[in-house]
Each structure stands twice: as C-alpha cells, then as structure tokens.
C-alpha positions in Angstrom: -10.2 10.6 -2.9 -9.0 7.6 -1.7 -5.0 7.2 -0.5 -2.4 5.5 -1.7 -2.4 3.6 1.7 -6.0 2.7 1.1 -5.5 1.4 -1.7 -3.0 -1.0 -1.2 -4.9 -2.2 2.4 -7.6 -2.9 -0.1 -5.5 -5.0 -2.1 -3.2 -6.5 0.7 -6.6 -7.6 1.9 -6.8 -9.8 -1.2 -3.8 -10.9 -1.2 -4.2 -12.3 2.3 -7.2 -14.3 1.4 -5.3 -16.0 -1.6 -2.3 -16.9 0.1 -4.5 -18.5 3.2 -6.4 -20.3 0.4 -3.3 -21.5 -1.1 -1.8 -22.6 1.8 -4.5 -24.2 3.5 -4.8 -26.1 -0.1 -1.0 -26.8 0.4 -1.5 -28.7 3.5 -4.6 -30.8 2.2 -2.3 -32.0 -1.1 1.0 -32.4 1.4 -1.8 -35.1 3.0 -2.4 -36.4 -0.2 1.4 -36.8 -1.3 1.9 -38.6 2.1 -1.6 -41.2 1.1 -0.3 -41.7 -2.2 3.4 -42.5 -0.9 1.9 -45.3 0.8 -0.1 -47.3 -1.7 3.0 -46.7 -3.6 1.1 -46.6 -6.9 -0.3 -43.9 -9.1 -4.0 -43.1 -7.8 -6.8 -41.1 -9.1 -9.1 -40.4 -6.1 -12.5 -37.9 -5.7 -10.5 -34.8 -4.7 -6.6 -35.5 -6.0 -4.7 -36.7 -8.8 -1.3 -37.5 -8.4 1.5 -37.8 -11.2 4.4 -39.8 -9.4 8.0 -40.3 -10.5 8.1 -43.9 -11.5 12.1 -44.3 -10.4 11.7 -42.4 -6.9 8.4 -42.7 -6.1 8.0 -39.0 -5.3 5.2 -36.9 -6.2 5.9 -34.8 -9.2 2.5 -32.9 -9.9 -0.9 -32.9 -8.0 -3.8 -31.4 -9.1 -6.9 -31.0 -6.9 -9.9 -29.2 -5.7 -10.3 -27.0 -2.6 -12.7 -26.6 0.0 -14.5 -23.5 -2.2 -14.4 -25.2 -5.2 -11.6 -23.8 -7.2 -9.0 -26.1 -8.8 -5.0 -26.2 -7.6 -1.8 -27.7 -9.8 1.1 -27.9 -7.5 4.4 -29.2 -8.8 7.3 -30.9 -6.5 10.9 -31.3 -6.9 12.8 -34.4 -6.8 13.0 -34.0 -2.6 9.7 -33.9 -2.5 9.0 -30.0 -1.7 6.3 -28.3 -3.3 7.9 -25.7 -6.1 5.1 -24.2 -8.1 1.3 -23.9 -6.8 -1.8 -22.3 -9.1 -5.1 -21.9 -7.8 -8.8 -20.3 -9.4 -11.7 -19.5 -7.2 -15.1 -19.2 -7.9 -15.5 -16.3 -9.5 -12.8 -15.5 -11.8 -10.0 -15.2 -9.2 -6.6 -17.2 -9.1 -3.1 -17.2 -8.3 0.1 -18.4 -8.5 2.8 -19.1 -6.0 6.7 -20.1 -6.2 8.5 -21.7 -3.2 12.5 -22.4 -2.2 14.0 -25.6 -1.8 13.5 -25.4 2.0 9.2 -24.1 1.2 9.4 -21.0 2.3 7.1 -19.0 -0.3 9.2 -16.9 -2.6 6.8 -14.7 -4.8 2.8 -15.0 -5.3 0.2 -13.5 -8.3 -2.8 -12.8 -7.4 -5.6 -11.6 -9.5 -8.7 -11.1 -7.8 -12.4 -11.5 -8.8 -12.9 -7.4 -9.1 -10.2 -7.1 -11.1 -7.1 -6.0 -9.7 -4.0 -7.8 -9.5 -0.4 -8.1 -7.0 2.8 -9.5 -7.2 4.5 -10.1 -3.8 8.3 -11.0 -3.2 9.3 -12.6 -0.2 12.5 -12.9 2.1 13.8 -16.7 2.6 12.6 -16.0 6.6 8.6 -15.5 4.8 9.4 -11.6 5.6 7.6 -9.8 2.6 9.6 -7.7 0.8 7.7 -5.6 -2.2 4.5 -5.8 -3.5 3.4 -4.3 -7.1 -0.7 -4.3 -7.4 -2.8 -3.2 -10.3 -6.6 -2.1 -10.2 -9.4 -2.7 -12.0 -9.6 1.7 -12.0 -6.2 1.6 -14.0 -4.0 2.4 -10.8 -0.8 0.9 -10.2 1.2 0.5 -6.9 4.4 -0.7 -5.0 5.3 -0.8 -1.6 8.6 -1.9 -0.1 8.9 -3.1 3.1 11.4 -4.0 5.5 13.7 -6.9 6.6 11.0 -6.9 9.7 8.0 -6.4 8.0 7.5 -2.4 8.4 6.6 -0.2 5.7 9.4 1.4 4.1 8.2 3.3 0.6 5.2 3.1 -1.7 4.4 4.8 -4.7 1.0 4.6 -6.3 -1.4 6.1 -8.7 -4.7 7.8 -7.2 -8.4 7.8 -8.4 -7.9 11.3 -9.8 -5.0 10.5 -12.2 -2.2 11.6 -9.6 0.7 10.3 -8.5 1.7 9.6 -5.3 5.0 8.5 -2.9 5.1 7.9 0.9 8.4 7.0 2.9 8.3 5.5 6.4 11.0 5.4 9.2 12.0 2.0 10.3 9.7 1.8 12.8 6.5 2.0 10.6 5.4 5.8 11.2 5.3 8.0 7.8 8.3 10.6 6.8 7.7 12.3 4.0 4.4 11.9 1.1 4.5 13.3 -2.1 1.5 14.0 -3.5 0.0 14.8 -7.3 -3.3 17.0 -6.5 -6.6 17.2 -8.7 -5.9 20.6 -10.0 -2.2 19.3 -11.2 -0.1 21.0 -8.4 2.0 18.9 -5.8 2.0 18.3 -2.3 4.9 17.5 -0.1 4.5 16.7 3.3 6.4 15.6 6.5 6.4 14.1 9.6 7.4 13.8 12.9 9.2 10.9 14.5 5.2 9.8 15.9 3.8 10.0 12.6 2.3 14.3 13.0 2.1 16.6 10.0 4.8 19.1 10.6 5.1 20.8 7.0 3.2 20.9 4.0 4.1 22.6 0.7 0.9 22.8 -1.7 0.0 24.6 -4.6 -3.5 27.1 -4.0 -6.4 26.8 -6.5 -5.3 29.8 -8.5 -1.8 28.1 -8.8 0.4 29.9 -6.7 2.2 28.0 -3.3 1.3 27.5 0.1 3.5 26.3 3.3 1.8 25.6 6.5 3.8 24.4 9.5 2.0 22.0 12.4 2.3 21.8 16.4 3.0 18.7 17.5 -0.7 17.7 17.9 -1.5 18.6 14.2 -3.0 22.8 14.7 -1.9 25.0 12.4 0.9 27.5 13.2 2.0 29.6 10.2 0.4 29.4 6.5 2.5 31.2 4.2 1.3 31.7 0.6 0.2 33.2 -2.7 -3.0 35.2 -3.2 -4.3 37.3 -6.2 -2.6 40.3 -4.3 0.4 39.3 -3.3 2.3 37.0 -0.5 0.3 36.8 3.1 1.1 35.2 6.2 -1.4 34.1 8.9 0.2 32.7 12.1 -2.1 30.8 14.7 -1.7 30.4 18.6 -1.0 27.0 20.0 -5.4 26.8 20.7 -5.6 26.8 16.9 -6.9 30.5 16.6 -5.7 33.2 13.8 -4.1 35.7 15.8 -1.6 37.5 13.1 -2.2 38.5 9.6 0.3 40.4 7.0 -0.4 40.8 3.5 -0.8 43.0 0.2 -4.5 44.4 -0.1 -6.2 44.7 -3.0 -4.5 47.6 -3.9 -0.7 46.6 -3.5 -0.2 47.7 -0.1 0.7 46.2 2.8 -2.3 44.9 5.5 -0.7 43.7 9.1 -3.9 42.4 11.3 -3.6 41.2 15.2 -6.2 39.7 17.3 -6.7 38.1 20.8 -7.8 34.8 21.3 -11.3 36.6 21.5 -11.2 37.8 18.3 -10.8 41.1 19.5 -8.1 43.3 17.6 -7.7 45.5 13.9 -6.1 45.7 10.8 -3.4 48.3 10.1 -2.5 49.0 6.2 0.4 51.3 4.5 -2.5 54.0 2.9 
C-alpha cells in the first residue's frame, strides 16, 4: 500500500516537469516579444505568432510551439508581463499557469499524460503554498506547506479506499499520521522531534485496539491490546526482545510470563 507521501512525490514529480516545461517555453516567447518589439509590426514566423496592441505596441497574446512539440498561448498585460500561460504535451498532457503583475507564478494546473491532475498555489516570493492532486486510481490529495517551503499537513486518499492525514513540525520532520486501515479500523501515530515512531494506536484484525510505545531508535517497548480473551501486555527490553507478558488465558484467568534476554524464564497463571 502505497503512502500518502508517495503519492504526492509521484505527482509533485509531474508537476515539476510541467512547470520547467512552462517556464523554459516562457523564456523562448519573452525572446520572441523582444524580436517582435523590434520590427515593430505584427509577424507570423515558423515557431511564434504574435497578436500586438496596435496603440502601445506591446505584445498581447503569443502562441507558439515548444521544444517537445506541444503548443503554448501566453497572454500579457498592458506592461508587458506575461499573465496567463497554457501548454499541451505530446501525449495528452497540459497545463495552465497564472502569474502577478511583478511574474512571479501564482497558481499552476497540471494534468498529466497518466491521468492525474494538481493544482498548486504559490506565495508572491515563488514559495509554494498548497497543492490539491487527483489520480487516475480515484485518489485525491492536499498538502500545505510552509512560508519556507517545509511540509506542514496533507491529507490524501489511499489505494485501499482509506483516508489518511500527516502533520509536520516546522522543520519538515512528521508529528502526528492518521491513518484509515484496510480492515476499516484507524491508526494514529506520533513522532518525535527527529521524525521516530513513538506511539501508535491501531485497531487488531478481530477489531479490538492496540497501543505500542517506541524507543527512540524505533524497537518496540510496550504493546498493549485486545485479544479474544481478554486485555494483554507484552513489554520488550531496549535489544528489542519480549521479556514480560500479562494476560487472560483462554479460560479467563490471569497469565503473567517473564523471560531473560535468552529466552529463558515461565509463565505463572491464577488456576
């Protein structure tokens, strides 16, 4: 089962080639504004056409054809900075970008050739901001980040129909995930300040709970949870072996179990 945070790499991966494409196209029509400026009359050449204001001389529209073959429109104000850009691919693929008066890009579309589909926001310093993506699989996302470009929450929906939310500190390492698991239950987990499990609540396979608590390098140290008996306990040294045990047997009575690090030890019940 693939994460949330797979997902969205998957997407964000994309979403990078896109807005590359679309800048880089950018640039080459920016070159063309400048060559048509300087004839100073409409022109119709092998890889632009410009539409030019008639009173200011300005570019107001350009369309055009990339490197790969796809096709660009990009639309200019009356200063001369690009507003609106759409691009295809080959393939299927295309996008769409806004941009502020200064150029800074403001939000971008993308929908790529498998499929999927993103909306990103932007801050006026090019910081993104949120994303929203879509999949082909029928999974949505969105993922906030911060004014410095770290990860702050997403929520998503997995391959198995669940639901999922992860928070992040400021500095980029994960807090707490809530997740929806195959057999319906929930899992909620958190972190430590360096991004280790420390808790996790989780519903067992014949629906009752479970808590297990983490050392700081991620080994098991106490499982608390439901069985078809009762309520057990297993507690684990810091090597990661099961040295404790207390729980109801099979006949409603209490079982307490010790061992050594060899395995070495036995169980002691209430009969």
């Amino acid at each position: 089962m693939a994460t949330i945070e797979q997902r969205l790499e998957r997407l964000e991966r994309s979403q990078s080639r896109y807005r590359f494409a679309t800048i880089a196209l950018l640039c080459l029509m920016v070159a063309g504004v400048s060559m048509g400026q300087t004839k100073g009359v409409e022109n119709i050449v092998c890889r632009t056409l410009s539409i030019v204001n008639s009173e200011t001389g300005q570019t107001a529209v350009m369309l055009g054809i990339a490197e790969d073959g796809g096709g660009a429109v990009i639309t200019y104000s009356r200063t001369g900075g690009a507003v609106v850009a759409l691009r295809s691919v080959p393939g299927g693929g295309g996008g769409m970008s806004t941009f502020s008066p200064e150029g800074k890009l403001l939000v971008a579309l993308t929908g790529t050739i498998d499929g999927d589909g993103m909306v990103s926001t932007y801050s006026p310093t090019g910081k993104e901001l949120v994303e929203l993506g879509a999949t082909l699989e029928g999974e949505g996302m969105v993922k906030t980040y911060s004014p410095t470009g770290k990860h702050l929450v997403a929520l998503g929906r997995m391959e198995d129909g669940g639901g999922a939310v992860t928070t992040w500190s400021p500095e980029g390492k994960p807090r707490v995930a809530l997740v929806g698991t195959e057999n319906g239950g929930g899992m909620v987990t958190t972190f430590s300040p360096d991004g280790k499990e420390l808790v996790a609540l989780s519903e067992t396979l014949n629906g009752g709970g479970t808590v297990t608590t983490f050392s700081p390098d991620g080994k098991e140290q106490v499982v608390l949870s439901e069985t078809v008996n009762g309520g057990a306990v297993e507690v684990y040294n810091k090597t990661g072996e099961g040295i404790v045990t207390l729980k109801a047997d099979d006949y409603g009575n209490g079982e307490v179990g010790a061992w050594n690090r060899k395995g070495e030890g036995r169980v002691i019940d209430s009969q």
